[in-house]
C-alpha positions as CSV (number, residue, x, y, z in Angstrom):
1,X,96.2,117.8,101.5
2,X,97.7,120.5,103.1
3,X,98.2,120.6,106.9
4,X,98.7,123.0,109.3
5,X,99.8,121.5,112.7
6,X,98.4,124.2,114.7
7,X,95.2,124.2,112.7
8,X,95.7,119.9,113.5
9,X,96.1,120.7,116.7
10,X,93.0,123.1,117.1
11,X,90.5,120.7,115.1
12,X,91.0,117.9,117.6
13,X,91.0,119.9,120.9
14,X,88.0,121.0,119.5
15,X,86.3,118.2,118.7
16,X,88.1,116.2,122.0
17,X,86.7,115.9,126.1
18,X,89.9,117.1,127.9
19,X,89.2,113.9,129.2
20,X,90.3,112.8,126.2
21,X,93.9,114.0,126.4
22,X,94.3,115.4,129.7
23,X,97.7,113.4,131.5
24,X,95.9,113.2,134.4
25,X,94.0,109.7,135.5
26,X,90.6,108.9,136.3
27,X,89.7,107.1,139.0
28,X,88.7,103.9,138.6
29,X,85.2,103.9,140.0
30,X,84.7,107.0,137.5
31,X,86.2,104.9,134.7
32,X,83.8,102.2,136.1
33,X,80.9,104.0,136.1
34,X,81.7,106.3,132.4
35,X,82.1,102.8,130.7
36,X,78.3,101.1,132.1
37,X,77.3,104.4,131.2
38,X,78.6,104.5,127.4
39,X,77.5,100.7,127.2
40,X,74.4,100.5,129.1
41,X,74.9,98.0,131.2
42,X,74.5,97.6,135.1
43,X,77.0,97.8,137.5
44,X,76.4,94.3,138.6
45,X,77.1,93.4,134.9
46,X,80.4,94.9,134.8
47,X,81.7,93.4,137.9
48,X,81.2,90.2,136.5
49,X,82.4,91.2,133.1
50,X,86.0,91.8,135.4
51,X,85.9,88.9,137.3
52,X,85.5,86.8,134.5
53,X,87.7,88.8,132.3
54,X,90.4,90.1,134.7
55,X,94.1,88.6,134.2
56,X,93.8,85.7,136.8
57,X,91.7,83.8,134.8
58,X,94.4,83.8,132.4
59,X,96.3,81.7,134.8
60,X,97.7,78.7,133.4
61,X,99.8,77.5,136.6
62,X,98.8,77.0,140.2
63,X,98.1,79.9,142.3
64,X,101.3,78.7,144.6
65,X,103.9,79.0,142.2
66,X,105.7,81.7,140.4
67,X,105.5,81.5,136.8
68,X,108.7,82.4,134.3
69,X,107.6,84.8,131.8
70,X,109.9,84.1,129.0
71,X,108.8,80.4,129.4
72,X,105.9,79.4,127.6
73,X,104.1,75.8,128.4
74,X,104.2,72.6,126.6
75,X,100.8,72.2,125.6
76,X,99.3,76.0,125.6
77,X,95.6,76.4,124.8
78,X,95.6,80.2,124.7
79,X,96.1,80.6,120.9
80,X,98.4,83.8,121.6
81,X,100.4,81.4,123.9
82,X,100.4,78.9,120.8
83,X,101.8,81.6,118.3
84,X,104.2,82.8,121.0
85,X,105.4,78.8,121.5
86,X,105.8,78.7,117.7
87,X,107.7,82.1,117.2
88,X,110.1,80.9,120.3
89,X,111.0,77.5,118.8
90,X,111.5,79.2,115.5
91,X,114.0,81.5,117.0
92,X,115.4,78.6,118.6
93,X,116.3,76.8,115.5
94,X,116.8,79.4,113.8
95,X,119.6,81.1,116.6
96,X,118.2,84.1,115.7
97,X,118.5,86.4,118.8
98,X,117.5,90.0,119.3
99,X,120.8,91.9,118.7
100,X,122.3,94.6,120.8
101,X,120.1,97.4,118.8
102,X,117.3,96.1,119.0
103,X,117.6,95.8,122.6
104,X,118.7,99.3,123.1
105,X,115.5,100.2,121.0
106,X,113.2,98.0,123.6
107,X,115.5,99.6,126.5
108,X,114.4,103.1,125.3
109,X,110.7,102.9,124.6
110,X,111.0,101.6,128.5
111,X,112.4,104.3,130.0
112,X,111.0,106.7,128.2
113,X,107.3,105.7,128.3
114,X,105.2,108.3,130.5
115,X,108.4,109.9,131.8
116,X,107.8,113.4,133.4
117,X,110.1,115.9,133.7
118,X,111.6,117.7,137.5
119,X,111.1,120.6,136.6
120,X,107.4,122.3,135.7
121,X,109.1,124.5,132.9
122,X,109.8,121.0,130.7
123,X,106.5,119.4,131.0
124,X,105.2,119.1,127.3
125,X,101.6,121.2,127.4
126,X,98.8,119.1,127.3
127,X,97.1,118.9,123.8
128,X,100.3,119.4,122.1
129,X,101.0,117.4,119.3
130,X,104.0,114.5,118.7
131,X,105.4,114.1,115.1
132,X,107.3,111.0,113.3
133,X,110.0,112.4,111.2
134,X,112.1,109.7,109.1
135,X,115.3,111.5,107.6
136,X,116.6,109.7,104.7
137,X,120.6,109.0,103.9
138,X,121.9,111.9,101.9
139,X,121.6,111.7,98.2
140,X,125.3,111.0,97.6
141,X,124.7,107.5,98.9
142,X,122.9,106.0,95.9
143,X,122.7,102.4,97.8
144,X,119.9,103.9,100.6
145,X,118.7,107.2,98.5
146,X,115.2,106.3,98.9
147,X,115.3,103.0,99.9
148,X,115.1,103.5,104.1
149,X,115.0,106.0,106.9
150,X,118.6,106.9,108.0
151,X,116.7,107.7,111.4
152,X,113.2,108.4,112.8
153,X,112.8,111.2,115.4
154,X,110.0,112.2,117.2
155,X,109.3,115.9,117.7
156,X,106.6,117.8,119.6
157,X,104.8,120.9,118.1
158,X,106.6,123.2,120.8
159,X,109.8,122.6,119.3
160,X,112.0,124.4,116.8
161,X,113.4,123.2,113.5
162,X,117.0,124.0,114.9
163,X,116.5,121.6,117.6
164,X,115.1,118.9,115.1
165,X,118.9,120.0,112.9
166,X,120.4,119.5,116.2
167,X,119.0,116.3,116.3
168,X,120.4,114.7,112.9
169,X,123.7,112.5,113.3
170,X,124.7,112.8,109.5
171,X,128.8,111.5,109.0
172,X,129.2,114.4,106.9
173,X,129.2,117.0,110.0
174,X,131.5,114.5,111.3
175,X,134.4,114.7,108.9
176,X,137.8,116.4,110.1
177,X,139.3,118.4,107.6
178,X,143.1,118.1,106.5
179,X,146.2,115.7,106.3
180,X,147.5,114.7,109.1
181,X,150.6,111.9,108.0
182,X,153.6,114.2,109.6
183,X,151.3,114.3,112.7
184,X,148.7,111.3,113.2
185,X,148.5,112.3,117.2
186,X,147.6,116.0,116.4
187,X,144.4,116.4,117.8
188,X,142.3,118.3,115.3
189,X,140.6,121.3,115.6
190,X,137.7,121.0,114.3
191,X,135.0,118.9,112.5
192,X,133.0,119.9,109.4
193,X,129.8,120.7,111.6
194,X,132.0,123.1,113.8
195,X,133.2,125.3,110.3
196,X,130.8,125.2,108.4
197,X,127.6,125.8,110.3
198,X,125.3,126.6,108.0
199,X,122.4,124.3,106.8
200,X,118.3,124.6,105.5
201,X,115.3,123.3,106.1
202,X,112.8,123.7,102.8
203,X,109.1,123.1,103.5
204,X,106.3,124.2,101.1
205,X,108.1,126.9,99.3
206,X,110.0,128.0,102.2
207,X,113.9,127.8,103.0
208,X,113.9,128.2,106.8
209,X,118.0,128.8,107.4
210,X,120.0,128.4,110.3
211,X,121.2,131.7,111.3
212,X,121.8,130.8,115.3
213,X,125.6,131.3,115.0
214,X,127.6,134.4,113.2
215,X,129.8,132.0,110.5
216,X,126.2,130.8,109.3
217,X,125.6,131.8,105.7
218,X,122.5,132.3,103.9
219,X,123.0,129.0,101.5
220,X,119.6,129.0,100.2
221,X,120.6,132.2,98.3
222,X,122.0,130.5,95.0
223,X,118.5,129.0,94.1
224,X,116.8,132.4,95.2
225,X,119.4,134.8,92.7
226,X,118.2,131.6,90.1
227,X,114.7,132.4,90.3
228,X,115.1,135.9,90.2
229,X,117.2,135.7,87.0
230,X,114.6,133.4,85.2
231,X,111.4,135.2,86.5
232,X,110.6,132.0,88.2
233,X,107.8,132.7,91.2
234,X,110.3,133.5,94.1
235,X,110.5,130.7,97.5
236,X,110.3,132.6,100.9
237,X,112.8,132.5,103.5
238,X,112.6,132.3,107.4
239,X,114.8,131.7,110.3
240,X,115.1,128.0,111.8
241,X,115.6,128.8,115.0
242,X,112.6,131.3,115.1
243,X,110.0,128.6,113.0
244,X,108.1,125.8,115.5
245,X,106.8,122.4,114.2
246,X,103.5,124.0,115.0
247,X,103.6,126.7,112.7
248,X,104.2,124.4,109.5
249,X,102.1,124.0,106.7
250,X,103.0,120.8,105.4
251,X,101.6,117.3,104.2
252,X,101.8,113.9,105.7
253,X,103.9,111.6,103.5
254,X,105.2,114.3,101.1
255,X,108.7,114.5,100.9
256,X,110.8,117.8,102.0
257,X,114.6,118.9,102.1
258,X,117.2,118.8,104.4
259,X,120.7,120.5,103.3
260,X,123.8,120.7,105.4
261,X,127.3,120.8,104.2
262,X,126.8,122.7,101.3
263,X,125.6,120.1,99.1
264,X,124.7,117.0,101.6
265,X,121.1,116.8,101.0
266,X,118.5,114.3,103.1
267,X,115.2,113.8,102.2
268,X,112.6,114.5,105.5
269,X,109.4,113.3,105.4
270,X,106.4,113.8,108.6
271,X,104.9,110.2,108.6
272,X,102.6,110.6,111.3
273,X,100.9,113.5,113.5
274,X,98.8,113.0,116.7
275,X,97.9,114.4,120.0
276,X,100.3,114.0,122.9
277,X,99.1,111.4,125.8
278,X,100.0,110.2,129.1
279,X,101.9,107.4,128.5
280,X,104.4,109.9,126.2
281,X,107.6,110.9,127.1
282,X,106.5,114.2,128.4
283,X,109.6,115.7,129.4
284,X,110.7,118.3,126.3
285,X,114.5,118.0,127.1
286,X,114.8,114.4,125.6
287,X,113.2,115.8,122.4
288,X,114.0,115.1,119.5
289,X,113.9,111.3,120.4
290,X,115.7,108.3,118.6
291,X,113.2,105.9,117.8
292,X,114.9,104.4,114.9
293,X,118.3,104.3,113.4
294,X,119.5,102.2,110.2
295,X,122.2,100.1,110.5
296,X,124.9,99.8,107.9
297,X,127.9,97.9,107.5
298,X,131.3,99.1,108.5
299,X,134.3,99.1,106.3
300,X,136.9,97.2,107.7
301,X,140.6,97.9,107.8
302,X,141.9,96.6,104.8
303,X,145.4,94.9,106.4
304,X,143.6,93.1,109.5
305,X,139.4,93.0,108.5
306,X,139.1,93.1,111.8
307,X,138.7,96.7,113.0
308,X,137.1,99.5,111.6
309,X,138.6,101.9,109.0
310,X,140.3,105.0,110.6
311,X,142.8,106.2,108.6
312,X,142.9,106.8,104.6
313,X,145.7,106.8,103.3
314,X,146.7,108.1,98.9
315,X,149.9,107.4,97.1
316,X,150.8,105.0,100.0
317,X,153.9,102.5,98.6
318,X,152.4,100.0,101.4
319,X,148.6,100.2,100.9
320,X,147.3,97.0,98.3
321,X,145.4,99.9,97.0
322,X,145.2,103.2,96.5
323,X,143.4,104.8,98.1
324,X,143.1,102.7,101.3
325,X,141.8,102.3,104.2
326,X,143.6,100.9,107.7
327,X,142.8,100.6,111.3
328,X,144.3,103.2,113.7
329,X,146.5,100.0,115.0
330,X,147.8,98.5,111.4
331,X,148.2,102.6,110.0
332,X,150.8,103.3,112.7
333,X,152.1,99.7,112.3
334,X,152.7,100.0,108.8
335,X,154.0,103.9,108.3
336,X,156.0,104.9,111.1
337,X,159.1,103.4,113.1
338,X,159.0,102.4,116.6
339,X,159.6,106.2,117.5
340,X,157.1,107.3,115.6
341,X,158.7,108.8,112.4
342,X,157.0,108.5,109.4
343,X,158.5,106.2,107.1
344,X,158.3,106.7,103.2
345,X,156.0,109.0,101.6
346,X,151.9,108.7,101.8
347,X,149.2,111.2,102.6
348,X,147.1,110.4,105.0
349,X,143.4,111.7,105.9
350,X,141.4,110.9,109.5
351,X,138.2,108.4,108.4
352,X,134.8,108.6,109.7
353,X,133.0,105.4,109.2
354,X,129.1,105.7,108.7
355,X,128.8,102.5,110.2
356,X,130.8,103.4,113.4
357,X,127.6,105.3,115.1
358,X,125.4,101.9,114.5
């Protein structure tokens, strides 16, 4: 089924109370009194349904002393006390510890949870919508193809496909061009991403380019001269930068295209589509937002296994292998003299580990 997010967006704010999505808070007498109302009861009733029901009959300790949260009792009778005791003595014996990603993931949702922006101009509009976007690994990488999300962003409606580009951390647009053995502390010029600009979005039968810069090229034109050559039923094209999230026609779950590089292709697919609430991050700057991110193992410097590959090195008389990977440390080690000639003859390329941005 086919979905246009403005037409989404529309449906519910027709079907919604503002009340339902406004940022602003009710009161809580007005909450009070809404919620007798919708359950018909009195207002007697629903003090005592707080009292009885309100968080301090939860206690579990005197009223004198100052509970540690992360410390759960003995002999708990709550039953989501018992499942917590459980989980924590199965971590316990298991040593299984949150590791630092996850805890930067728990540190984000923190920070960012009903954050408002300074300034008016970045508040996201109330009744806009928030979209999960999982971008796969490209298709070169046959291990995680279709396997997992390479990341998960969230997006509102108000923003542009080139921001949502802007957004995707892909090794490829890392990569620095050239060989580099004569001069290992040359500091390039550029990476890929910086030369080669140019990359697509294709949704629905529609390649929407990005045409921001002047070097950007018009890469969705090979399959276009295709179709016109085989009388095949010819895809659109639009501009990126110019296309919102809220214009889209899309589905839910179906699976689109993301090209950069030429030929480094991702697969995108819209998991999840809603309406924008208070507790979101409602400042537009920190859009897209990292939610997510895969980790993968890093190759290792194949003298020390220690640090991470950062030079790669071809037709190297040292390397056990060719080609060969070393650590910025071992490489200049290994191939030049303490003055920092190079010593026999190797070709040598700058190394951008996929696992180095875990």
């Amino acid at each position: 089924m086919y979905w246009s997010k403005g037409s989404f967006r529309n449906e519910w704010l027709k079907r919604l109370d503002r009340s339902n999505y406004a940022y602003e808070k009710k009161s809580e007498d007005t909450f009070d009194a809404n919620f007798a109302k919708e359950m018909g009861m009195s207002a007697d009733t629903l003090a005592d349904l707080k009292s009885i029901c309100s968080v301090g009959s939860l206690r579990c300790h005197p009223d004198d002393q100052q509970p540690d949260t992360n410390v759960v009792p003995s002999d708990p009778t709550l039953r989501t006390l018992i499942q917590r005791k459980k989980r924590q003595d199965f971590r316990a014996a298991s040593k299984v510890n949150k590791n630092r990603h996850d805890l930067y993931a728990d540190e984000l949702e923190r920070l960012t949870g009903g954050i408002k922006p300074k300034a008016a101009i970045d508040m996201v509009p109330e009744g806009d919508v928030i979209l999960t976007i999982n971008v796969y690994y490209p298709a070169n990488v046959e291990k995680f193809t279709c396997v997992r999300p390479h990341v998960t962003l969230l997006m509102t409606g108000s923003h542009t496909l080139a921001e949502l580009r802007d957004g995707i951390c892909c090794v490829s647009d890392l990569q620095v061009c050239g060989e580099f053995s004569s001069t290992p502390d040359v500091a390039p010029e550029f990476i890929s991403k910086d030369h080669f600009k140019s990359a697509y979005f294709f949704f629905e039968g529609v390649f929407y380019n990005d045409m921001r810069y002047p070097e950007c090229r018009d890469i969705s034109r090979t399959v276009i001269e295709w179709q016109k050559a085989y009388n095949v039923p010819l895809y659109s094209q639009a501009k990126m930068e110019d296309t919102r999230f809220v214009d889209l026609k899309v589905k839910v779950g179906f699976p689109y295209l993301y090209c950069h590089q030429g030929d480094c292709e991702h697969l995108v697919i819209i998991t999840d589509v809603r309406l924008t609430h208070a507790n979101d991050c409602l400042d537009k700057k920190l859009y897209p937002m990292l939610v997510h991110k895969h980790r993968v193992p890093t190759q290792k410097c194949a003298v020390c296994h220690i640090y991470i590959g950062r030079w790669l090195t071809t037709n190297d008389q040292f390397a056990p292998s060719n080609p060969c990977l070393f650590c910025d440390k071992c490489f200049r080690m290994l191939h030049y003299d303490t003055k920092g000639n190079k010593i026999g003859q190797f070709m040598a390329f700058p190394y951008v580990d996929r696992g180095a941005f875990n």
